[in-house]
N, C-alpha and C positions, 0 to 999 in steps of 0.2 A: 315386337318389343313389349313386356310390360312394365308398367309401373308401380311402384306403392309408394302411398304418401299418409305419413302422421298427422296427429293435430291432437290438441287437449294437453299440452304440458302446459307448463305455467311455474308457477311460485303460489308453496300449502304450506300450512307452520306444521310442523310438529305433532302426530295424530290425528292428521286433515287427511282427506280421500280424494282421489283425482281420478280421473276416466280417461284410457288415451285410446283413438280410432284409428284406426287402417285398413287402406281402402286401396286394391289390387285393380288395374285396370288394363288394358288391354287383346292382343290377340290372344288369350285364354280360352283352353281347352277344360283345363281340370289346374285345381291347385290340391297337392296334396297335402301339405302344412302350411300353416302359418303360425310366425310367433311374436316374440318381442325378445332383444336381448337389450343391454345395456352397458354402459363405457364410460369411465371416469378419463383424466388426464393421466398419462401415466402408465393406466393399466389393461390389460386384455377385454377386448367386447365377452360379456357372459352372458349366457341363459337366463333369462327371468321366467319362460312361461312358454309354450309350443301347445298348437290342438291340430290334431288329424280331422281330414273331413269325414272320418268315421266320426269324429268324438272322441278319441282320446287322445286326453292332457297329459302334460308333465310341470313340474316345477322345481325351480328349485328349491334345496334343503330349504333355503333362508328367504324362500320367498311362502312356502305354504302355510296356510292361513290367515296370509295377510291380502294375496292376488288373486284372481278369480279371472281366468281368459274364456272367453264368449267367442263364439264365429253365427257368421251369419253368410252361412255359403251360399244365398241366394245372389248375395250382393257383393261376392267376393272383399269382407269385410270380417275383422279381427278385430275385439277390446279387448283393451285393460283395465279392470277395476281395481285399484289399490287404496287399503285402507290400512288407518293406523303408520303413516307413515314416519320412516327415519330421518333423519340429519344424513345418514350414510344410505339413504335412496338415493340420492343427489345425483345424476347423472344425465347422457343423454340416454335417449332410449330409439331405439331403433327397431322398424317392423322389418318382416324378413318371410317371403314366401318362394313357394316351390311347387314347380308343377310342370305342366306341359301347357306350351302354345304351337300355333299354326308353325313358328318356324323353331319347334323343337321342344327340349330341357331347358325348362329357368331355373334361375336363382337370382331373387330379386328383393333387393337392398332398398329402405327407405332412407334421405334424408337426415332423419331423426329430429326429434322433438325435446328438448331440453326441461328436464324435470328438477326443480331447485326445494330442496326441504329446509324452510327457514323461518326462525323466529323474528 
């Protein structure tokens, strides 16, 4: 079974930066992605941000230039830097990887960590 678990949401006003962590653990073999998507009330979990253990990223339209996703595949371990943030960031955010462990194909869902943009 693995796991992944968030941390570093909070409450940032308005053009403030936040860092969010995740951290994959278990019977892991190899993880081939990891990302971050995100979910308001209401509406569909989306894409913010995906890096391959080759190193290549994706983002979204409405996120590039403002996010920067880092992995640190020694330690099975994905950020999030976001800066310049929105009122319409506000969401949770959820890490998400994928790989292989001893008992097979993951797909594995954090938690989520609740990111609030507020004055």
């Amino acid at each position: 079974q693995v796991q992944v678990v968030e941390s570093g949401g909070g409450l940032v006003q308005p053009g403030g930066s936040l860092r969010l962590s995740c951290a994959a653990s278990g019977l892991i073999l190899k993880i081939d992605v990891m990302g971050w998507y995100r979910q308001v009330p209401g509406k569909e979990r989306e894409l913010v941000a995906t890096s391959t253990t080759g190193g290549s990223t994706n983002y979204a339209d409405s996120e590039k230039g403002r996010v920067t996703i880092a992995r640190d595949n020694a330690k099975n371990t994905v950020y999030l830097q976001m800066n310049s943030l929105r009122t319409e960031d506000t969401a949770v955010y959820y890490c998400n990887a994928t790989g292989f462990s001893l008992r097979g194909r993951f797909d594995a869902w954090g938690q989520g960590t609740q990111v609030t943009v507020s004055s």
